[in-house]
C-alpha positions as CSV (number, residue, x, y, z in Angstrom):
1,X,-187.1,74.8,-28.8
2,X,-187.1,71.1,-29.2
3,X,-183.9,70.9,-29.6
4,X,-182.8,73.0,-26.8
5,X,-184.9,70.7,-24.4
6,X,-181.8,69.0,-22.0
7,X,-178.9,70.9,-23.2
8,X,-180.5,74.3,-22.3
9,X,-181.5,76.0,-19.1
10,X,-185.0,77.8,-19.2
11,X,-185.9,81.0,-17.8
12,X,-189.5,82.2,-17.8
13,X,-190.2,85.7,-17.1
14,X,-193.2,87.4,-16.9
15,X,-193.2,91.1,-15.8
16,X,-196.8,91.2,-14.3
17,X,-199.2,93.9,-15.9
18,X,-196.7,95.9,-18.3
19,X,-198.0,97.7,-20.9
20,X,-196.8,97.1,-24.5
21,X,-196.5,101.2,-25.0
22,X,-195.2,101.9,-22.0
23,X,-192.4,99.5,-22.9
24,X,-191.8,100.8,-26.2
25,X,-191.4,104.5,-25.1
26,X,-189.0,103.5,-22.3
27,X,-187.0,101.5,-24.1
28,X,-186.7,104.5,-26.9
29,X,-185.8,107.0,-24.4
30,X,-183.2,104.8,-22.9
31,X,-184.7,103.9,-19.5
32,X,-183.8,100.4,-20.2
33,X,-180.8,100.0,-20.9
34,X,-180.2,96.1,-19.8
35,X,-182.9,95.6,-22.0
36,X,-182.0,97.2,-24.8
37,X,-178.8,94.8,-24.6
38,X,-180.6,91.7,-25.0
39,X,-183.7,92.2,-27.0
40,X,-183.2,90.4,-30.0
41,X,-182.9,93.6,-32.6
42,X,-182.9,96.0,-29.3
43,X,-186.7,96.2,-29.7
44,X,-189.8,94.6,-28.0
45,X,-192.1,92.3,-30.4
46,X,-195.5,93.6,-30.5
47,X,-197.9,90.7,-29.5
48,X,-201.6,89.5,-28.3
49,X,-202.1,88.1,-24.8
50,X,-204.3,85.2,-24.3
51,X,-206.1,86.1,-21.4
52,X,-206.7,89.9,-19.7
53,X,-205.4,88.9,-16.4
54,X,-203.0,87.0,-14.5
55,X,-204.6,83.6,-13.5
56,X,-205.7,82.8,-17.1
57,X,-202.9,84.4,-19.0
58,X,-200.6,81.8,-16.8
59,X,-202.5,78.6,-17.5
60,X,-202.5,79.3,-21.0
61,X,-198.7,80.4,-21.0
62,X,-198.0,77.0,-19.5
63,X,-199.8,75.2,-21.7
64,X,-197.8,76.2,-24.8
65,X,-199.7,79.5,-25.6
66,X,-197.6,82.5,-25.0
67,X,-198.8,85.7,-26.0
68,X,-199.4,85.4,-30.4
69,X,-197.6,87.8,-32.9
70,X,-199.9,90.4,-34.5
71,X,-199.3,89.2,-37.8
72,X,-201.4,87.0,-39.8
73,X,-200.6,82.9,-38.6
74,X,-200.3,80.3,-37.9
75,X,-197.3,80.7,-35.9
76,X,-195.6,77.8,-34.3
77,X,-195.5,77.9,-30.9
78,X,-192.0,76.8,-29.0
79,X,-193.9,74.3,-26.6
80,X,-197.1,72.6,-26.5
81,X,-199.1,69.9,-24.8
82,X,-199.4,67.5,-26.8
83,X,-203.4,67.1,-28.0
84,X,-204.9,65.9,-32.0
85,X,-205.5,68.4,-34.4
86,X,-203.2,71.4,-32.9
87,X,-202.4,73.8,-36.2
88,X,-199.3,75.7,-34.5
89,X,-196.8,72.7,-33.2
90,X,-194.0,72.4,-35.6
91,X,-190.8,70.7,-36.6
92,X,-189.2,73.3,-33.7
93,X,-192.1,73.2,-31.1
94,X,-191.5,71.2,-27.9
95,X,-194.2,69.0,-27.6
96,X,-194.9,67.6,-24.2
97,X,-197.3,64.6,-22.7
98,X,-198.4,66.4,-19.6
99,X,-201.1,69.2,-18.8
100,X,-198.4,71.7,-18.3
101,X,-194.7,73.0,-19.0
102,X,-193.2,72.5,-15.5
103,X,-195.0,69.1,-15.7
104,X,-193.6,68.0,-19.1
105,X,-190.1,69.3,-18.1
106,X,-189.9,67.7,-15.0
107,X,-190.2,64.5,-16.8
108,X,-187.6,65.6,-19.2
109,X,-185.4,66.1,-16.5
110,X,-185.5,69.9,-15.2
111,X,-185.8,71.1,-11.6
112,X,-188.8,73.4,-11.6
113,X,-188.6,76.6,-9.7
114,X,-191.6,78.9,-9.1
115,X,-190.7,82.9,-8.2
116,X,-193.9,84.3,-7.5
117,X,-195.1,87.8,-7.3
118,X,-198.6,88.6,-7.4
119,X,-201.6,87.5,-5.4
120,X,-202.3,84.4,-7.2
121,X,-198.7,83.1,-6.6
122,X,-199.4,83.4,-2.9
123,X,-200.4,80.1,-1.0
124,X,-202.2,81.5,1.6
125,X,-205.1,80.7,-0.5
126,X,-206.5,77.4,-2.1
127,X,-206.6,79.7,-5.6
128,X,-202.8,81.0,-4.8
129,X,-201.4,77.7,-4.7
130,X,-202.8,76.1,-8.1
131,X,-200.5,77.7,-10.7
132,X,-197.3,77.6,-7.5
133,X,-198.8,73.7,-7.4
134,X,-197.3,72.7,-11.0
135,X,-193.8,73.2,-10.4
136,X,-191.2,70.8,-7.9
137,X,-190.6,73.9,-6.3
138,X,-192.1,77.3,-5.5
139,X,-192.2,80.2,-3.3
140,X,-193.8,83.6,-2.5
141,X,-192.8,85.6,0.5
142,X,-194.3,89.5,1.1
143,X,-191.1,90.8,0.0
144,X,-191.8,89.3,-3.5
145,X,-195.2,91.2,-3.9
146,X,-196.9,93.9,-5.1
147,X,-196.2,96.1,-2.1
148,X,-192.2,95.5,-1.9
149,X,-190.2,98.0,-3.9
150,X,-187.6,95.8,-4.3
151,X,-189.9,92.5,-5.2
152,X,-187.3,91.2,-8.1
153,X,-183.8,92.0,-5.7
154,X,-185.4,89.3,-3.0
155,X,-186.5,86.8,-5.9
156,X,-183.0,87.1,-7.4
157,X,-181.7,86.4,-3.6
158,X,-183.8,83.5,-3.4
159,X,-183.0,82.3,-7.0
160,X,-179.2,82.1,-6.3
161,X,-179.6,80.2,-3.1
162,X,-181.6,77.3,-5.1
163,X,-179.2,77.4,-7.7
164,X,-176.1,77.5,-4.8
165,X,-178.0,73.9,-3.9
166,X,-178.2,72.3,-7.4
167,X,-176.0,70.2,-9.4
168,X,-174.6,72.0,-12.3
169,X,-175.8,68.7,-14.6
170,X,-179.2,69.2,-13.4
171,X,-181.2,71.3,-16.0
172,X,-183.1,74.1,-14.6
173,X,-186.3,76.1,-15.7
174,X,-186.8,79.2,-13.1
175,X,-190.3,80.5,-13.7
176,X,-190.3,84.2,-12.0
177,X,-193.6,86.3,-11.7
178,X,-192.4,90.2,-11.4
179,X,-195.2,92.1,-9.3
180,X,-193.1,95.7,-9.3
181,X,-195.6,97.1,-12.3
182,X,-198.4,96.0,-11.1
183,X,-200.5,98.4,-9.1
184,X,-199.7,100.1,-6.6
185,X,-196.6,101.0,-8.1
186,X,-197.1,104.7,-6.8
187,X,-193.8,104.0,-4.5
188,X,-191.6,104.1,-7.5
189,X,-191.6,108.1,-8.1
190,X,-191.3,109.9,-4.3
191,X,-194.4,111.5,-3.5
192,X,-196.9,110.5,-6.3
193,X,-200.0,109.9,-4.8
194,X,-202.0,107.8,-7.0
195,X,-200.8,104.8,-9.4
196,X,-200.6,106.2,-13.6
197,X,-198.4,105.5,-16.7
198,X,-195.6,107.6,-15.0
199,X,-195.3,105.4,-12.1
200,X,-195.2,102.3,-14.4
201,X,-192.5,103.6,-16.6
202,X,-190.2,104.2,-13.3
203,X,-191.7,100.8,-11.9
204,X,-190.5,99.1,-15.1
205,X,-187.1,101.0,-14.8
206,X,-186.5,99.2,-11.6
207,X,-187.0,96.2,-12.8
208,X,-184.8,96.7,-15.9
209,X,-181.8,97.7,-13.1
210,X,-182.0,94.5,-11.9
211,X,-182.4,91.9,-14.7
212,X,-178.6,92.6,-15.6
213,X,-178.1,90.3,-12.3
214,X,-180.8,88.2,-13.2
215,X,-179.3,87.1,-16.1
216,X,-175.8,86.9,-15.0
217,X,-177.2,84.5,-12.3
218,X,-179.1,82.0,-15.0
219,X,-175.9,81.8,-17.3
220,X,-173.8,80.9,-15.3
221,X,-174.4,77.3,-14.7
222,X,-172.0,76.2,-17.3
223,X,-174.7,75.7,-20.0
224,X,-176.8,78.5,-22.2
225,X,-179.9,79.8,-21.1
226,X,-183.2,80.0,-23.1
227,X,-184.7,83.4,-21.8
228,X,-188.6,84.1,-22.4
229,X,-189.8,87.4,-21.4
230,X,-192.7,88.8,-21.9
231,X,-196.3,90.4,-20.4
232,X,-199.2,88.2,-19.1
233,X,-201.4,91.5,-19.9
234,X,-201.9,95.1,-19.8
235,X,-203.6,97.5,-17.4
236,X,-205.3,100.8,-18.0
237,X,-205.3,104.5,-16.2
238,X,-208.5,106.0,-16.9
239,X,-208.5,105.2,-20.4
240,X,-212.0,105.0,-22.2
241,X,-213.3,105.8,-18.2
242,X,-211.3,102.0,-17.2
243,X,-208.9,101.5,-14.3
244,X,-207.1,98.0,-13.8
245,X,-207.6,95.1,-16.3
246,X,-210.0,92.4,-17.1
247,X,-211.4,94.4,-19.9
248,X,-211.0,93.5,-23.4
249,X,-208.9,96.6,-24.4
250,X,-206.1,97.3,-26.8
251,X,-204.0,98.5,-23.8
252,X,-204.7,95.1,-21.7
253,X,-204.6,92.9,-24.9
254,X,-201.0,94.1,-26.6
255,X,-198.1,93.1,-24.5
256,X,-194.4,93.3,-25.1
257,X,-192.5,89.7,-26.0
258,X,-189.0,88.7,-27.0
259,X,-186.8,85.5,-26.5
260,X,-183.5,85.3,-26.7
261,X,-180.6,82.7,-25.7
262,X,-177.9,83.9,-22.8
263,X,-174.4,82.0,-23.7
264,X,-173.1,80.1,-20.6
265,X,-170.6,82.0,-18.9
């Protein structure tokens, strides 16, 4: 990563809530087909979330600790703040004098862009504008929530008017929040009636319909684009009696991961 810092474009994706299995089996029955493109290998990395739910998992994403591979470590991360003593920042790890990513790459030079989804992307509230608060520029609209079956198509629609209004030199890293599998996402399969794994497989098939235009949009600024995808945490359906997240389960704590670099076009 450090030395993609400047010559790169960054894109930052975090599909809200999806679960690591749920993932895996879409992806082998060929739900996902944009997906299965681009994942380095054509399969998700199996990895451990930091936090259980959205607020913490994103402050500890932007400060350099993305979701952990399952194997033994120390694995280097790609960026961290800088502080004494860290044991995973490496030769490759982009280390940064700030509090935060959109922080450190602002100084380096990057228009920051915030794409909410969820609740605490929304600045209605004091607590919905803190993560939103780190970046140059951010916004949340209804049609980006959890509510909006097409939350990702109107985030893509904003996305390409910022980038219709930027200078090609100017280095971007687009942050976007996707809120489609997080519940309710009952409005994915007509007439379901109550939010389960079903509805968050054809959530996440949405959402993989659309990333093909996503990424098309991020390349094609004349320079490559580093592409970080991943889950801030799982959610449960009546497993061990739970419903939601927040919960220190194996269905909240694995999340799916890969990065990958989109050639300019």
């Amino acid at each position: 990563m450090r030395d993609l810092i400047g010559s790169h474009d960054l894109l930052f994706v975090t599909l809200d809530t999806l679960r690591y299995d749920v993932a895996v089996e879409c992806l082998a029955a060929g739900r996902t087909p944009h997906l299965a493109k681009v994942l380095p290998g054509g399969v998700w990395e199996r990895r451990h979330t930091p936090a259980t739910f959205t607020y913490a998992a994103h402050h500890a994403f932007f400060a350099g600790f993305l979701p952990t591979p399952v194997t033994p470590g120390p694995h280097e991360r790609k960026f961290a703040a800088r502080f004494g003593g860290s044991e995973t920042s490496g030769p490759g790890t982009y280390v940064f004098d700030a509090p935060d990513l959109p922080t450190g790459l602002a100084a380096a030079g990057y228009h920051t862009v915030c794409l909410g989804g969820v609740g605490f992307f929304n600045p209605a509230t004091p607590l919905g504008r803190v993560l939103p608060g780190l970046f140059a520029e951010a916004h949340w609209e209804t049609a980006f929530g959890v509510t909006a079956p097409d939350c990702l198509g109107a985030q893509i629609d904003r996305l390409a008017a910022i980038i219709g209004g930027l200078p090609a030199s100017r280095p971007l890293f687009t942050f976007v929040n996707v809120a489609a599998l997080h519940q309710p996402n009952r409005h994915y399969i007509p007439g379901a009636e109550t939010d389960d794994r079903a509805t968050h497989a054809a959530a996440l098939e949405y959402v993989d319909g659309r990333l093909d235009a996503l990424f098309t949009l991020v390349s094609g600024r004349g320079r490559p684009c580093q592409v970080i995808i991943c889950s801030d945490h799982g959610t449960l359906y009546g497993e061990d009696g739970h419903t939601g997240h927040r919960v220190a389960h194996e269905a909240v704590w694995t999340v799916p991961y890969a990065d990958l670099i989109l050639d300019a076009r």
